[in-house]
N, CA and C atoms as an extended XYZ file, in Angstrom:
306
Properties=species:S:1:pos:R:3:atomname:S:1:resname:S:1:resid:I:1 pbc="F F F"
N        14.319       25.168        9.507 N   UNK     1
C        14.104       25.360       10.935 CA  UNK     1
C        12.970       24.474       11.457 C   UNK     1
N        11.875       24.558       10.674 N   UNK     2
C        10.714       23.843       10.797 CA  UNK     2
C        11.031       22.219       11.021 C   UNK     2
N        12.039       21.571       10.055 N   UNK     3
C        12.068       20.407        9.882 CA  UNK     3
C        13.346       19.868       11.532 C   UNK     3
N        13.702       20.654       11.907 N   UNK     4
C        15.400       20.464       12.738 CA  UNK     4
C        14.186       20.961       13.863 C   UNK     4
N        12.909       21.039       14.337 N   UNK     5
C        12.506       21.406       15.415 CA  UNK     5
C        11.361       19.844       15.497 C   UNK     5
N        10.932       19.683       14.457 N   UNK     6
C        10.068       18.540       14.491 CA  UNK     6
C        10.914       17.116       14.600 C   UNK     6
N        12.230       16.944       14.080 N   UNK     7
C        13.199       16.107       14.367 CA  UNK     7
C        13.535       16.506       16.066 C   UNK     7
N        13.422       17.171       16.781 N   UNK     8
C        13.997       17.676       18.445 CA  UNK     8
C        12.961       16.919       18.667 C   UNK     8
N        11.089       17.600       18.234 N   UNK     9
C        10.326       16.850       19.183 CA  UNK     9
C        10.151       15.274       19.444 C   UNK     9
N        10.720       14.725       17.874 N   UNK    10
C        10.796       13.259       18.415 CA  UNK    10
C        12.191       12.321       18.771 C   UNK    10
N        12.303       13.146       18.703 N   UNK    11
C        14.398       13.095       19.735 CA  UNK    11
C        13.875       12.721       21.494 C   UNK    11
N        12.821       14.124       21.851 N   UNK    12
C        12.540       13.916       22.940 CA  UNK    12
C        11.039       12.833       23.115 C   UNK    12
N        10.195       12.441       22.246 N   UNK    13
C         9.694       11.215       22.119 CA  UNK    13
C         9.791       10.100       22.484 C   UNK    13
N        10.707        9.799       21.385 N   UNK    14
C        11.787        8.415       22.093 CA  UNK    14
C        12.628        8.496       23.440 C   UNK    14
N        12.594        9.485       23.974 N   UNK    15
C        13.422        9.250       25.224 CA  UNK    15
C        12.270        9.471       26.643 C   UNK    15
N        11.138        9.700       25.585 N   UNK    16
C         9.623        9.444       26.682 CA  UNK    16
C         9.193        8.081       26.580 C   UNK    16
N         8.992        7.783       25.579 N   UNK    17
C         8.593        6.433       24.995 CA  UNK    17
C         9.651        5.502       25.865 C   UNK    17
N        11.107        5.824       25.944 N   UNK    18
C        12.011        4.630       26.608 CA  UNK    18
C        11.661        4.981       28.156 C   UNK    18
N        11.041        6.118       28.764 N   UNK    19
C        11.008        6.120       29.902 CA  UNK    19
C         9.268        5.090       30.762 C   UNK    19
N         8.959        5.067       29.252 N   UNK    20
C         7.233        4.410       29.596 CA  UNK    20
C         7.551        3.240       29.360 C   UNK    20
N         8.488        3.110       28.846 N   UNK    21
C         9.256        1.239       28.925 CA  UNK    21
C         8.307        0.634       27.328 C   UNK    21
N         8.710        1.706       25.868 N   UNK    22
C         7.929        1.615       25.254 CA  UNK    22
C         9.382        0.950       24.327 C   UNK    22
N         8.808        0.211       23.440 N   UNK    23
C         9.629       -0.309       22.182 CA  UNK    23
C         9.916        1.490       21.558 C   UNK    23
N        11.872        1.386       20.666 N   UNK    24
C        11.568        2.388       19.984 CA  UNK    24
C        10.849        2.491       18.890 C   UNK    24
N        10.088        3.612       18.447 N   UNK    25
C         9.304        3.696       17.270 CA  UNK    25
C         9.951        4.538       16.298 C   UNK    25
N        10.378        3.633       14.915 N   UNK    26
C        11.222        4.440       14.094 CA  UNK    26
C        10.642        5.609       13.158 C   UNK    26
N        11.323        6.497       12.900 N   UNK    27
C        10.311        7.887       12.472 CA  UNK    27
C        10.059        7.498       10.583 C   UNK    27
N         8.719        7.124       10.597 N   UNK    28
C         7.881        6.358        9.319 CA  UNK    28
C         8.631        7.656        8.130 C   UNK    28
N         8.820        7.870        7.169 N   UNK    29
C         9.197        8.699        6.229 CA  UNK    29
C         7.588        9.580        5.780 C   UNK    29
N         6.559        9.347        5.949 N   UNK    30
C         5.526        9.999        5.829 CA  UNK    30
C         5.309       11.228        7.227 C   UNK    30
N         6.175       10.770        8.229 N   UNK    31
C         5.747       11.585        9.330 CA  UNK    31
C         7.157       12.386        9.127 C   UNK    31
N         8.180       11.934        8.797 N   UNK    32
C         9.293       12.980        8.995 CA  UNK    32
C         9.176       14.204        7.746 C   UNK    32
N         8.077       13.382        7.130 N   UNK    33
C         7.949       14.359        5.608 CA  UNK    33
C         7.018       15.798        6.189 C   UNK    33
N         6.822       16.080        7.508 N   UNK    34
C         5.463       16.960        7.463 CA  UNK    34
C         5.716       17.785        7.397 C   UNK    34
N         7.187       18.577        7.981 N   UNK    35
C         7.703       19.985        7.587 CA  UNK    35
C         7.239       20.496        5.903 C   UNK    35
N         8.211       19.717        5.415 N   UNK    36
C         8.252       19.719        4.153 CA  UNK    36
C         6.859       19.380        3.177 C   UNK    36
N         5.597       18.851        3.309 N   UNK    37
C         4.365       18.502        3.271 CA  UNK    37
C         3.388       19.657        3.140 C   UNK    37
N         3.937       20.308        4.600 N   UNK    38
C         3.116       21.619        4.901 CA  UNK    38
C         3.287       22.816        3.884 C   UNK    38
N         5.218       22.775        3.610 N   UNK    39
C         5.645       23.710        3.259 CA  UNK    39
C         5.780       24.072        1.901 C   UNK    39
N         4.882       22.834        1.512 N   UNK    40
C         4.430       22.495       -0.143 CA  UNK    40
C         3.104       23.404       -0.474 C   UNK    40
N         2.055       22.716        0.717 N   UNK    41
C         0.625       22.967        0.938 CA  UNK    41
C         0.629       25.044        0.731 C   UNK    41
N         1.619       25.117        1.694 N   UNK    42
C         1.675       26.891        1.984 CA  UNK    42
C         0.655       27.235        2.794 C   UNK    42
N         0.070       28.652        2.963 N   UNK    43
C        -0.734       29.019        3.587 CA  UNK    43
C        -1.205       28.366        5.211 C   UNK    43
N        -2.434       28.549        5.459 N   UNK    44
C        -2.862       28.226        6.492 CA  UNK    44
C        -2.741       26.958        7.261 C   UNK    44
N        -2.082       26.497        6.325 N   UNK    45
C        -1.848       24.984        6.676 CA  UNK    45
C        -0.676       24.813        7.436 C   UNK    45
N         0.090       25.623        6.283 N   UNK    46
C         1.439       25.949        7.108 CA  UNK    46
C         1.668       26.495        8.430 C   UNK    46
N         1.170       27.460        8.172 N   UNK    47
C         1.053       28.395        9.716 CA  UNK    47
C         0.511       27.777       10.881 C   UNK    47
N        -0.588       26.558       10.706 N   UNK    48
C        -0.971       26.143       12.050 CA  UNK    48
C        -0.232       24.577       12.288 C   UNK    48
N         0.741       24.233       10.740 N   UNK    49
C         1.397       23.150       11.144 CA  UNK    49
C         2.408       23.811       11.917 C   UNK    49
N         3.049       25.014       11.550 N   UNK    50
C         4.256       25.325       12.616 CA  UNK    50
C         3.688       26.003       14.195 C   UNK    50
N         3.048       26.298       14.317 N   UNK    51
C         2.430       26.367       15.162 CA  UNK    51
C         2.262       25.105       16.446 C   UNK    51
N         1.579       24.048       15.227 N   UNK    52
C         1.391       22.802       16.065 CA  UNK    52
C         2.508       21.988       17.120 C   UNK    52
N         3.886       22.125       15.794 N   UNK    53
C         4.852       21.915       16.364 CA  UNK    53
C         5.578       22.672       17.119 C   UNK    53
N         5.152       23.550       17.417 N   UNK    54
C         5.758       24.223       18.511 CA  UNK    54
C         5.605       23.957       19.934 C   UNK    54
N         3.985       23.717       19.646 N   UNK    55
C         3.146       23.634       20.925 CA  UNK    55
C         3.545       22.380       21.661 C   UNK    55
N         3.977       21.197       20.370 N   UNK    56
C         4.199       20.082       21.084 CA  UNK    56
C         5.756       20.206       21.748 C   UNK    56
N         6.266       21.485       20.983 N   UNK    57
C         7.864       21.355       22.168 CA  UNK    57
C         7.683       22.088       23.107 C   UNK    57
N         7.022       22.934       23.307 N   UNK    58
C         6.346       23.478       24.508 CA  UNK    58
C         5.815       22.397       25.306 C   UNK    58
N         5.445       21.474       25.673 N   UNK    59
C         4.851       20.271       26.583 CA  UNK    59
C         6.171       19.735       26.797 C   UNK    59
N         6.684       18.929       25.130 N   UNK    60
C         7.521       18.045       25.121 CA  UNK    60
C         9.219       18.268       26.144 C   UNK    60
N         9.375       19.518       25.986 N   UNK    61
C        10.749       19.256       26.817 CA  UNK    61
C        10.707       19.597       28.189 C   UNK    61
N         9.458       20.862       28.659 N   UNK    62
C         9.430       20.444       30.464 CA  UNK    62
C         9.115       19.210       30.524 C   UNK    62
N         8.107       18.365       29.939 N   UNK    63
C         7.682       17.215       30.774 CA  UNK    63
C         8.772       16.361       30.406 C   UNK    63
N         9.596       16.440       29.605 N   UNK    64
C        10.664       15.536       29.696 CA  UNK    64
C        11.650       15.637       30.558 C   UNK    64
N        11.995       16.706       30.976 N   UNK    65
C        12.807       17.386       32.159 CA  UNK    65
C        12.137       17.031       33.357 C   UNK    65
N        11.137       17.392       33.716 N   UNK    66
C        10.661       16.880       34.902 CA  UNK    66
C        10.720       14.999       35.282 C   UNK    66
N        10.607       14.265       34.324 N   UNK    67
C        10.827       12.894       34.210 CA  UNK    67
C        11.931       12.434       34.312 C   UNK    67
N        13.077       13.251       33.679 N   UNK    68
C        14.374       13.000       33.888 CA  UNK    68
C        14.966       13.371       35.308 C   UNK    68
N        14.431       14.359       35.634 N   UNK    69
C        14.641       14.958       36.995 CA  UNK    69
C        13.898       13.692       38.280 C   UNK    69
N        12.786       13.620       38.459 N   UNK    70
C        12.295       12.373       39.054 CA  UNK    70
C        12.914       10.510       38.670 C   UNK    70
N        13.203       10.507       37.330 N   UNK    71
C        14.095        9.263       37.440 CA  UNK    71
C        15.415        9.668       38.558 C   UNK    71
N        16.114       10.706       38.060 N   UNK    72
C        17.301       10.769       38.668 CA  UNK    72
C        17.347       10.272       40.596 C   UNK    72
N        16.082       11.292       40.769 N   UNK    73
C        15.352       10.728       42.330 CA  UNK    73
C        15.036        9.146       42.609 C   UNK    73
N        15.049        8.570       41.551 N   UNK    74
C        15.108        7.004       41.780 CA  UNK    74
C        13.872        6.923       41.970 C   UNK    74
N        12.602        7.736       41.486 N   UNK    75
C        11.200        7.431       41.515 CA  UNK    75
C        10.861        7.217       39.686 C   UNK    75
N         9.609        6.045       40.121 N   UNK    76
C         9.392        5.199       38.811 CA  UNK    76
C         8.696        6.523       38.156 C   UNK    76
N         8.878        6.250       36.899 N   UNK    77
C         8.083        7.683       36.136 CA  UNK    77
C         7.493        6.802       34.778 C   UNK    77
N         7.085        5.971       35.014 N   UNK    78
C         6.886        5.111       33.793 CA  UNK    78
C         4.773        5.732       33.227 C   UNK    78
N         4.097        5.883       34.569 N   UNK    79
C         2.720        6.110       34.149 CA  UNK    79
C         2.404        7.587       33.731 C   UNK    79
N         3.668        8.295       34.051 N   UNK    80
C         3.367        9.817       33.723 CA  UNK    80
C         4.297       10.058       32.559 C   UNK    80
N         4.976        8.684       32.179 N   UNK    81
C         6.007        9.290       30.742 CA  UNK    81
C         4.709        8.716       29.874 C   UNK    81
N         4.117        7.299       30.393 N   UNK    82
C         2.871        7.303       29.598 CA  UNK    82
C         2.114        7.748       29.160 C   UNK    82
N         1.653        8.762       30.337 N   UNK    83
C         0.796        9.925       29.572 CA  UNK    83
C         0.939       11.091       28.787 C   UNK    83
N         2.318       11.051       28.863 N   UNK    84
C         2.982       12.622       27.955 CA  UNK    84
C         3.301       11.600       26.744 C   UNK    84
N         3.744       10.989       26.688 N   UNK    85
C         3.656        9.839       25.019 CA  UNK    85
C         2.257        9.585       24.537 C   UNK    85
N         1.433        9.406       25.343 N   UNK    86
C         0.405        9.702       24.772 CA  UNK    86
C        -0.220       10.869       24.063 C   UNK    86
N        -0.249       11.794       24.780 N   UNK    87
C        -0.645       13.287       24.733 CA  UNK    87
C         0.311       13.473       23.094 C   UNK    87
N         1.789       13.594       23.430 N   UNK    88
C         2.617       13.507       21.931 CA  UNK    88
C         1.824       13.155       20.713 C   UNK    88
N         1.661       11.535       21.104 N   UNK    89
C         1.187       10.543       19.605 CA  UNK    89
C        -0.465       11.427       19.270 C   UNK    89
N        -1.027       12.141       20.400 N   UNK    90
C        -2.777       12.478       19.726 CA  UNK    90
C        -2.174       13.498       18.887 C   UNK    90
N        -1.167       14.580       19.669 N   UNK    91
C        -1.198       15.890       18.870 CA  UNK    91
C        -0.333       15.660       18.120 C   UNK    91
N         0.343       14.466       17.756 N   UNK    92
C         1.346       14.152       16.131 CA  UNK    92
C         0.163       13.650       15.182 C   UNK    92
N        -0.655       12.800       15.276 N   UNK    93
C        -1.615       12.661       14.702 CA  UNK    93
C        -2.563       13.933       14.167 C   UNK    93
N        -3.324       14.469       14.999 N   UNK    94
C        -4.066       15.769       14.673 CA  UNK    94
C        -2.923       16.450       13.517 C   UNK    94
N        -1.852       16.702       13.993 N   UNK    95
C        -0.910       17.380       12.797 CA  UNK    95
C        -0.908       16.857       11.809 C   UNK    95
N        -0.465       15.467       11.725 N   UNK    96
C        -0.171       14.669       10.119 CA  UNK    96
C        -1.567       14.920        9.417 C   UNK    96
N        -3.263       14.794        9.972 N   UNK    97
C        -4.310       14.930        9.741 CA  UNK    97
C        -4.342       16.560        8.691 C   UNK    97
N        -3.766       17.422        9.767 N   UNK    98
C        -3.867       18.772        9.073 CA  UNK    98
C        -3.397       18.719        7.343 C   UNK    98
N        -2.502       18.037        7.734 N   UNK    99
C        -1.450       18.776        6.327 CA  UNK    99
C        -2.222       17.921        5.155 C   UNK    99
N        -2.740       16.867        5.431 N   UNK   100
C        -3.532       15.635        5.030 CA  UNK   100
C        -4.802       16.461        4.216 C   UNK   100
N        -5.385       17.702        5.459 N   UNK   101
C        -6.964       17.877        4.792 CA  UNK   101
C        -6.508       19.262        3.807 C   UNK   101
N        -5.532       19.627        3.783 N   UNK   102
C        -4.399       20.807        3.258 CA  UNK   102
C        -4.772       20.618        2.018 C   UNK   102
């Protein structure tokens, strides 16, 4: 479940990233490994990696909806898909970090 929810959040990534007019970024095998990473680690690690990823689909699919919704309006959404790709890449980082100090 863990791993089929962290694959969604960067499903909706790349379709932020293409809205910020970003090259796609292919998913590195160290980052698709983090479900599975965590779920090695166990414990507390675990719990605030699933956690983490939750939080980021909690952001990740309104603000992707709202972007999709404003493209559709024929308004540019390129500096605010920027900033939710941003926001993404800190709190994918902070995560890979976790399982890292695990």
């Amino acid at each position: 479940m863990l791993t089929e929810q962290w694959e969604a959040v960067h499903d909706a990534a790349g379709a932020i990233a293409a809205l910020a007019q970003l090259a796609h970024e292919p998913l590195a095998p160290e980052i698709a490994a983090l479900p599975r990473r965590a779920a090695r680690i166990g414990g507390w690690t675990y719990e605030m990696t699933a956690h983490g990823i939750e939080d980021l689909a909690a952001f990740m699919q309104p603000g992707l909806r709202a972007l999709l919704a404003l493209t559709a309006k024929g308004q540019d959404t390129t500096a605010a898909a920027l900033t939710l790709w941003r926001e993404f890449h800190t709190a994918r980082t902070a995560l890979l970090e976790l399982s890292e100090a695990g």
